[in-house]
N, C-alpha and C positions, 0 to 999 in steps of 0.2 A: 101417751098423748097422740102420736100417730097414727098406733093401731084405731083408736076411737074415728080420727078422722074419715079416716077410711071406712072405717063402717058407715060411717053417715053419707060419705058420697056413695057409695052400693045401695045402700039404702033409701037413696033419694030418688025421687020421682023425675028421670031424665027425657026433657022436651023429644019427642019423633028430629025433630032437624040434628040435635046432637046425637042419638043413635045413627042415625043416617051416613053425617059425617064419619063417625068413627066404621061403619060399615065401609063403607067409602075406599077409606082410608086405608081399612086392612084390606080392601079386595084389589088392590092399588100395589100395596108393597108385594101381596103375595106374587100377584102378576108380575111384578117386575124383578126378583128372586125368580120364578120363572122360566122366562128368558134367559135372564143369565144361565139357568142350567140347561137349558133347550140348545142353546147356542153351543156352548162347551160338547153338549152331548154330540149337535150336529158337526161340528169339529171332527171330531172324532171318527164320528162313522163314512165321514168322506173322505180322511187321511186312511181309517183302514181299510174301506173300501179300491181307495185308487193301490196298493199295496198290497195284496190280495194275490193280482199274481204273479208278485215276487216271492210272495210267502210261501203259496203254494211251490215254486219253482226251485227255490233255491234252501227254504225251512230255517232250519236254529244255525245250519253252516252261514249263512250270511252275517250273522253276530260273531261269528267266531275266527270269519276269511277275509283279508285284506286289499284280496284282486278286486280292480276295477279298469276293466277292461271293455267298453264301450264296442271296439272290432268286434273282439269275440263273444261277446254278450253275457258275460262271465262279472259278477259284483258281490262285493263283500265292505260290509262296514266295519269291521275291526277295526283296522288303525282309527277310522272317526270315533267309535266306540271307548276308544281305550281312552283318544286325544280329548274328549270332552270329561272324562270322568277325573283324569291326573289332573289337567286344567285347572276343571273346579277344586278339587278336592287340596290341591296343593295353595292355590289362590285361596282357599278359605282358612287354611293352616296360618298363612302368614297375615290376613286379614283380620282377624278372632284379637289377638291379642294386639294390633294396631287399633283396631276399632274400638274395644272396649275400655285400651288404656286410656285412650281421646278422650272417650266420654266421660271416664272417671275424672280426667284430669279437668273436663268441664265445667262439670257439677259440682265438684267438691270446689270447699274455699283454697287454694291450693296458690291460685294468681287474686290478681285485682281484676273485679269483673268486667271492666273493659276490655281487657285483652281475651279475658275467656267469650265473652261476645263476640267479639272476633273472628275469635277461632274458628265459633260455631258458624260466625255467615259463611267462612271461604270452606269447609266443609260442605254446608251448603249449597255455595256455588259450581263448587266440585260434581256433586250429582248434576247440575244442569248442563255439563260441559258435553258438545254430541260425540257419539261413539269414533264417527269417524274423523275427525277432532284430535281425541286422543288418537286413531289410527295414525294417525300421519307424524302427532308425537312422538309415538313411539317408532316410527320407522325410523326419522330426520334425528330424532335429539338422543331416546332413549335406548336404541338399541346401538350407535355406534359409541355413548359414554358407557354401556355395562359391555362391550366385547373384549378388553384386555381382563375382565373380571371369568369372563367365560372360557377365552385361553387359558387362563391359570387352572379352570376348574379341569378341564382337559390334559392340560401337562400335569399335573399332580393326582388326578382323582380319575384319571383315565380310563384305570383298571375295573372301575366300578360301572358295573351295567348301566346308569341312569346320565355317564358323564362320559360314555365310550365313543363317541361319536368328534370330531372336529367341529367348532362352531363356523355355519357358514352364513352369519346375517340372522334371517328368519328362519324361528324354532319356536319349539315347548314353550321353553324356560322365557323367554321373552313374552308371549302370549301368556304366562301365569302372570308376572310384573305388571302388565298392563291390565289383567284383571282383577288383583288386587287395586289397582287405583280404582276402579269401576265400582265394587261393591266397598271401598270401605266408608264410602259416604250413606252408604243402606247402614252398614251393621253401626255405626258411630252416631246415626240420627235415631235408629230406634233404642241402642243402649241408653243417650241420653237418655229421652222422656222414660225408658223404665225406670232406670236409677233416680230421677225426679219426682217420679208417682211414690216412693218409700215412706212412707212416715217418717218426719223429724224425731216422732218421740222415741222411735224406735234405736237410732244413733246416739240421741241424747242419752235412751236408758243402758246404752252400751258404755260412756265415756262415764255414768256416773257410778258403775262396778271396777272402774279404773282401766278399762281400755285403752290402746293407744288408738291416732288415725285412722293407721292400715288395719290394724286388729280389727276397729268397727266395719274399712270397709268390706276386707277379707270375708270374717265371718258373720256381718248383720245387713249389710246393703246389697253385696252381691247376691247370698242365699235368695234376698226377698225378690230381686227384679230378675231374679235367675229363668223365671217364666218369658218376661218380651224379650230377654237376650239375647232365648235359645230361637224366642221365633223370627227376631231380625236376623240371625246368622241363617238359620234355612229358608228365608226370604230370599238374603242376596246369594245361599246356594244355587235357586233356581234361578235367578238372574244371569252367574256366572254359568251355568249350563245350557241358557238360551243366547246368549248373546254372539251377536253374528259380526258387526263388521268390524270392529277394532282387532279381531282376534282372524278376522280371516287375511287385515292387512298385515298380519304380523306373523301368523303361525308359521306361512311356508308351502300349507295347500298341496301335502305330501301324502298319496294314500299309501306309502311303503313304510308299514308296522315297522318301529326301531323305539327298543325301553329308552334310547337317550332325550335327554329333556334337551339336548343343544342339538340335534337332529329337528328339520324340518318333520311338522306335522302336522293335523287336520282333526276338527272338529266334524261334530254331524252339522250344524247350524252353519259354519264355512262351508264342507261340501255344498252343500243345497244352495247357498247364498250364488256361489262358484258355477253350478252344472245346473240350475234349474232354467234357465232361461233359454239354451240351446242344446236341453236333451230332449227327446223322443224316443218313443218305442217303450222296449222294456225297460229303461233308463230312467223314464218317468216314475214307472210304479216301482224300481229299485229305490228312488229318493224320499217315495211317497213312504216307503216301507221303514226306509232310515228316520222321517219324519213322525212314522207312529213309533218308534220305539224312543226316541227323545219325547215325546207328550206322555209317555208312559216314566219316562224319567222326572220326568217335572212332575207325573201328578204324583209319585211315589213320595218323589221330596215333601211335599205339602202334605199327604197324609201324614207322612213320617212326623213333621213338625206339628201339626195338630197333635197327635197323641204326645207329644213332648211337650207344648206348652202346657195338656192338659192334666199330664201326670205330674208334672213341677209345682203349676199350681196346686193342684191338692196337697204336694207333698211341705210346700213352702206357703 
């Protein structure tokens, strides 16, 4: 019945003013698609431009050397390097399975949906709270109730590369915490509406082979919304990879490389937040450089998650 429809509007005789519109219309969206890629692209060539020569000057040793030394004109992003990738990567470990469990516990009939309403506004409210907000959170409230938690990790776990350091205040391990609270309001609002989007009949034909709950949601709700899960978790990957001030009030703003997560440390988005306002000279195009290789991180991320929502899709 459809297809017939449709033949008949293609086939119909459409007034010049409705062709028009619809010309309009597309030469409208295409323009402003665009843009958006014109701008990104200009982005781009002005970050690696200003960068250019630090690149030339200093090459692949800048990603791999920690010195930042301003006197002697001597700069190395490694520790910012290292500091943005454990950061994220550690912040998304312990978010993944907070955020999704939220949603599950959302969605599903599990409470009375009063309370699950709830949940969802202060979640909610949680994403609109500002960065530096939480910064001062975590200075004032959060980092001095987890510091007997950070001693212990040190007197017992000392031995181990990641815990070798004394905690002195502002660290890692603090800036992962607070990053966590930052995206799991990303990865718990996009889980929601995937697990929503599922088909009922698809659960229902799960419980009437004799499924239990978790059976249905394990293996027939998650497989299905396994697409926007994957793409809200590399969502707020790039979020925690870009984000600047709650993590540059808390990291510590250390460019001396040290594996310990209770060691002061430094982001590339803190560096820049930190040195761009009162550097000059080579200093500039050292941050401009540090700045192209973080939008080369971000855009990685995002391709990376395209072809991941796109092969899940197909796959589910």
């Amino acid at each position: 019945m459809s297809s017939n429809l449709d033949d008949q509007y293609r086939l119909r005789k459409r007034p010049k003013s409705e062709m028009l519109v619809d010309s309009g219309f597309k030469s409208l969206a295409v323009s402003l698609a665009s843009v958006v890629a014109l701008v990104l692209f200009a982005i781009l060539i002005v970050v690696f431009q200003g960068g250019l020569p630090s690149m030339v000057r200093y090459g692949w040793e800048f990603l791999i050397t920690s010195d930042w030394n301003p006197v002697d004109d001597e700069y190395g992003a490694g520790a910012a390097i290292y500091g943005t990738l454990i950061t994220s990567i550690l912040s998304l470990f312990i978010a993944i399975p907070l955020g999704v469990g939220t949603a599950i516990f959302i969605t599903e009939n599990i409470i009375p949906k009063k309370i699950r309403n709830f949940i969802g506004l202060m979640v909610e409210l949680l994403a609109a709270v500002p960065s530096v907000v939480l910064g001062l959170w975590a200075i004032f409230v959060m980092e001095p109730f987890i510091r007997p938690g950070l001693e212990m990790l040190y007197t017992y776990l000392g031995w181990f590369p990641l815990f070798s350091s004394p905690p002195m205040g502002p660290g890692t391990l603090p800036a992962v915490l607070i990053l966590v609270v930052m995206i799991l309001p990303i990865i718990t609002a996009i889980s929601r509406d995937s697990l929503q989007q599922v088909p009922k009949r698809l659960t229902q034909a799960a419980y009437g082979i004799g499924t239990t709950r978790w059976g249905a949601i394990i293996n027939v709700t998650l497989p299905a919304a396994i697409s926007g899960i994957v793409g809200g978790v590399m969502l707020a990957l790039g979020r925690a990879m870009g984000e600047t001030m709650a993590v540059t009030m808390i990291i510590g703003n250390s460019n001396n490389f040290s594996f310990s997560l209770l060691a002061p440390g430094n982001t590339i988005s803190a560096m820049l937040a930190n040195q761009f306002g009162e550097a000059d000279g080579s200093q500039v195009s050292s941050l401009m450089y540090a700045a192209f290789v973080l939008m080369i991180m971000t855009l990685a991320v995002n391709i990376l998650a395209q072809l991941l929502v796109k092969r899940l899709s197909l796959k589910y």
